[in-house]
C-alpha positions as CSV (number, residue, x, y, z in Angstrom):
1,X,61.7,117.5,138.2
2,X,61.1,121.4,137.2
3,X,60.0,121.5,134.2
4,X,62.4,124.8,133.8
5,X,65.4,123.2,134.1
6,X,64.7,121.1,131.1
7,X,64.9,124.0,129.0
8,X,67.3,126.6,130.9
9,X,70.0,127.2,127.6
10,X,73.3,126.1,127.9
11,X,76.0,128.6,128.6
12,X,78.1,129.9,125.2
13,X,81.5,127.9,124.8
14,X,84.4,129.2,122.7
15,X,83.6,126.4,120.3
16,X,80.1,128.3,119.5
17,X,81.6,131.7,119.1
18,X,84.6,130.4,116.7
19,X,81.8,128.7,114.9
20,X,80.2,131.5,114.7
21,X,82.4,133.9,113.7
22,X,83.7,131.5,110.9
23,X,80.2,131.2,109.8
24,X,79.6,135.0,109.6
25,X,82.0,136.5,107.2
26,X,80.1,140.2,107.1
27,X,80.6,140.0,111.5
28,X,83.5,142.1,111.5
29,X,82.3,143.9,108.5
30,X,79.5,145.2,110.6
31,X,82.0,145.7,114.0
32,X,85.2,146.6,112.2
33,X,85.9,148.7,115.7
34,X,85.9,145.7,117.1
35,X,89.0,144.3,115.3
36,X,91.2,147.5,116.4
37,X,90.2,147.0,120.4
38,X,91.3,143.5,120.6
39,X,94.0,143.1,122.9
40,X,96.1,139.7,122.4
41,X,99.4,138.9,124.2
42,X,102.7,138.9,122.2
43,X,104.3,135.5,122.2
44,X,107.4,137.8,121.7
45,X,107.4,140.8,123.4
46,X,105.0,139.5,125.9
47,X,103.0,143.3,125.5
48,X,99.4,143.3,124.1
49,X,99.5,144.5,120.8
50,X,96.0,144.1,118.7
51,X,94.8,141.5,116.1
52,X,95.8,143.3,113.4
53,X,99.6,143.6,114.7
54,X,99.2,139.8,115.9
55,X,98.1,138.5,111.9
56,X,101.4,140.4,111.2
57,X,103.0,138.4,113.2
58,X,101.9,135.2,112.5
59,X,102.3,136.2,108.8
60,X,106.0,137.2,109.4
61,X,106.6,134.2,110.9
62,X,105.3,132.1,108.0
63,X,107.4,134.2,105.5
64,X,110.7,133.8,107.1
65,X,109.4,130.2,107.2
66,X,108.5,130.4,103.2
67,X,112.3,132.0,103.0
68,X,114.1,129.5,104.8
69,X,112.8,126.0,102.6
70,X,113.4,128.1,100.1
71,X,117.0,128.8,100.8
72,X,117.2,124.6,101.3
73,X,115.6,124.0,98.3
74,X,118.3,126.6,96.6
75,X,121.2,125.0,98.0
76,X,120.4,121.7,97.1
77,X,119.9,122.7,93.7
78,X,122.8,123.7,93.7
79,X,124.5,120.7,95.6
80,X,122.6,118.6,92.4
81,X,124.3,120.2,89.7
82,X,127.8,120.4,91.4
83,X,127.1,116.4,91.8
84,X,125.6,116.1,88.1
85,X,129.0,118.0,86.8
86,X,131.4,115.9,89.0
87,X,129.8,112.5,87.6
88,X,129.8,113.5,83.8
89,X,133.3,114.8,84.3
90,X,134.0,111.2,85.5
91,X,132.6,109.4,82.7
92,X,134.3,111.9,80.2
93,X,137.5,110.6,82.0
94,X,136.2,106.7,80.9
95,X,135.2,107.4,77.6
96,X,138.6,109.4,76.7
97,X,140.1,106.2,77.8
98,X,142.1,104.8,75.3
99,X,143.7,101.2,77.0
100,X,140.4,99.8,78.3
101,X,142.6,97.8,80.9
102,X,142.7,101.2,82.6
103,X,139.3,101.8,83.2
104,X,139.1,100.5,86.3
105,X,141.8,102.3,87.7
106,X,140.6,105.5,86.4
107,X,137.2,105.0,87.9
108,X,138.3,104.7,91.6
109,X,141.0,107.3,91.6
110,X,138.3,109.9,89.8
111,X,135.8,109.0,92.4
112,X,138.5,109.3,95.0
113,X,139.4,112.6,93.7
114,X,136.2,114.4,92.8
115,X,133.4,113.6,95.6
116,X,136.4,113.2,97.5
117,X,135.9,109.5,99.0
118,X,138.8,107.8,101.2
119,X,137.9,104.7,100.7
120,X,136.9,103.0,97.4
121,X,137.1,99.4,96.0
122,X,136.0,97.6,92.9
123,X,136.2,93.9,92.2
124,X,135.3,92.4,88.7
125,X,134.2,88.4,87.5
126,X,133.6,87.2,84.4
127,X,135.8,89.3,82.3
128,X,137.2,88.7,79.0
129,X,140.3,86.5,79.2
130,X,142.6,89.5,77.9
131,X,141.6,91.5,81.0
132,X,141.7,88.2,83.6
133,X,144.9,89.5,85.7
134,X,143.6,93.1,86.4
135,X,144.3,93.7,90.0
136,X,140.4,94.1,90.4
137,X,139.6,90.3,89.1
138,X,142.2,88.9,91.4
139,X,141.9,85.2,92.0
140,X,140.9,85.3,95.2
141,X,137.6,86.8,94.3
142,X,136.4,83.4,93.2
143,X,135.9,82.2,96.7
144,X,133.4,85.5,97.3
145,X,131.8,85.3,94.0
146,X,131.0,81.2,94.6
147,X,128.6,82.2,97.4
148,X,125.6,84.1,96.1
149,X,124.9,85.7,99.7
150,X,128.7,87.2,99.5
151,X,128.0,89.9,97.1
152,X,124.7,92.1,97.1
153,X,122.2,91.8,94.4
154,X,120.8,95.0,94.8
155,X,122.3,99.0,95.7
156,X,122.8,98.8,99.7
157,X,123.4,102.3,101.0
158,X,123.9,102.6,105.1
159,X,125.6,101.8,107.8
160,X,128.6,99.0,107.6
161,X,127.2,95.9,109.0
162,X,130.5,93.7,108.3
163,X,129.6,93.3,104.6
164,X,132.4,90.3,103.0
165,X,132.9,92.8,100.3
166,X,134.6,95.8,103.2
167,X,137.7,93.5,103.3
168,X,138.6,94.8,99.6
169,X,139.1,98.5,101.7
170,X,142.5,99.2,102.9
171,X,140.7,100.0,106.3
172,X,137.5,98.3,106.4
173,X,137.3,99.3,110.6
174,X,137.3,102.9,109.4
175,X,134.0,102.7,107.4
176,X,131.2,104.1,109.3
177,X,128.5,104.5,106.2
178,X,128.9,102.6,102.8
179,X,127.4,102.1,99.3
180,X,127.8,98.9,97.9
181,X,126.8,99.4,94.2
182,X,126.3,96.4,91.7
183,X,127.5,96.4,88.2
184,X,125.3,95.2,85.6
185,X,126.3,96.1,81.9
186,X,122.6,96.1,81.2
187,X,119.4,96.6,83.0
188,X,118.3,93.1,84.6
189,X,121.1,91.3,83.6
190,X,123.5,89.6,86.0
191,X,125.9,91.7,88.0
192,X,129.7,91.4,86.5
193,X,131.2,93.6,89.7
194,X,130.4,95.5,92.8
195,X,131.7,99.3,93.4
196,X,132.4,99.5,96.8
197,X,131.8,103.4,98.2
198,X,133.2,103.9,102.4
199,X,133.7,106.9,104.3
200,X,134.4,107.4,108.0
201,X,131.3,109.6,108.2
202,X,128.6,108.1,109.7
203,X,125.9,110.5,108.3
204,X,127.6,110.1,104.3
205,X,125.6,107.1,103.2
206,X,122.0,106.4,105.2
207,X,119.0,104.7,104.5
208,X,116.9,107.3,104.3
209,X,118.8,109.3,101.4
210,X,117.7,109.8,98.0
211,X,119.7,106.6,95.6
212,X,119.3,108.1,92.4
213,X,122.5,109.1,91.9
214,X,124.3,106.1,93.6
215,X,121.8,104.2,90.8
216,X,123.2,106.5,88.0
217,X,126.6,105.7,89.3
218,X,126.3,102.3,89.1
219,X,124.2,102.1,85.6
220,X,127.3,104.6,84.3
221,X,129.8,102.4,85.6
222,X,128.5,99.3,84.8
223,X,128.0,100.4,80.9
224,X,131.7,101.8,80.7
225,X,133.5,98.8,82.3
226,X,131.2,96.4,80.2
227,X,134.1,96.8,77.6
228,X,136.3,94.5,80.0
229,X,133.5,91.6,79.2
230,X,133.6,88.9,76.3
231,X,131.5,89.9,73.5
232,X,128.4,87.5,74.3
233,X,128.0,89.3,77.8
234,X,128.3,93.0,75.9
235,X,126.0,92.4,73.4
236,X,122.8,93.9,74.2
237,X,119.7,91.3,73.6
């Protein structure tokens, strides 16, 4: 074998000359004509237009990009605090209450009303004797709350998936996306009820969404309508 052709240099790749370049800082320094004879095709315009006008460009683009997540980020600020004044005008409705049978009347039609919801249900167990014939501990909740895999344990936000607790809505065939949303009237104790949220939107509840307000909801909920319980389940312990 020739012993030349052991040692004949390998041709320059576009990897060395980036490498290069990114390892020489004072290059262009030393060439700054270079930078202004640089012809580079406009992904736009399709024209050749030089490096300088292309890093314009490219940091137009980003800016516009910068603008636009901050636009999102401004509107759901603002879609936060239109959510955080409709749920403490709700529970400034409950607290102004003055028959605590009507509580949970006034919770459904307020959530009805103000993040405008067709469908809403509530069902309640375990209530004080004075509060037993509310329309929302009706008898035939005792079958459902007998069987511990009728009711959730835990906030379920998604798609309806024939949940036993849909047959409390009017219309249970129109709910496309639901929040089923325990009641507990503290943190860790045993659920006393179960808010049910439906709307014929599919996209209204999903998996994917941020819970904290449904859980605020539900903690708000479960603390105002803990009046309807004896006194040994409201006592804190």
């Amino acid at each position: 074998m020739d012993s030349r052709a052991q040692f004949q240099p390998q041709p320059i790749t576009e990897d060395d000359i980036a490498h290069f370049l990114a390892s020489t800082p004072g290059f262009f320094e030393r060439y700054a004509g270079l930078l202004a004879s640089v012809q580079l095709g406009s992904p736009h315009s399709g024209r050749a237009i030089s490096l300088q006008e292309r890093q314009v460009e490219l940091l137009r683009r980003k800016i516009h990009d910068l603008e636009l997540r901050l636009a999102a980020m401004l509107r759901l600020g603002r879609d936060n605090v239109g959510i955080a004044d409709k749920l403490l005008g709700l529970f400034q409705v409950l607290l102004s209450a003055r028959a605590q049978q009507d509580l949970p009347g006034l919770l459904l039609s307020e959530l009805e009303r103000r993040f405008e919801l067709p469908q809403v249900a509530l069902r309640l167990w375990d209530l004080a004797p004075e509060f037993a014939d509310l329309d929302q501990a009706s008898a035939a909740l005792a079958a459902a709350t007998s069987s511990a895999a009728a009711l959730p344990d835990r906030l379920y936000c998604g798609p309806q998936a024939g949940q036993a607790a849909l047959a409390w809505l009017a219309q249970p065939e129109a709910a496309q996306s639901v929040a089923l949303l325990p009641l507990r009237a503290v943190a860790d104790a045993s659920p006393f009820g179960l808010l049910v949220l439906a709307s014929d939107d599919p996209q209204r509840f999903q998996p994917s969404m941020d819970t904290d307000f449904l859980r605020h909801l539900a903690e708000l909920a479960g603390a105002a309508l803990s009046r309807l319980l004896p006194v040994r389940h409201n006592s804190a312990p």
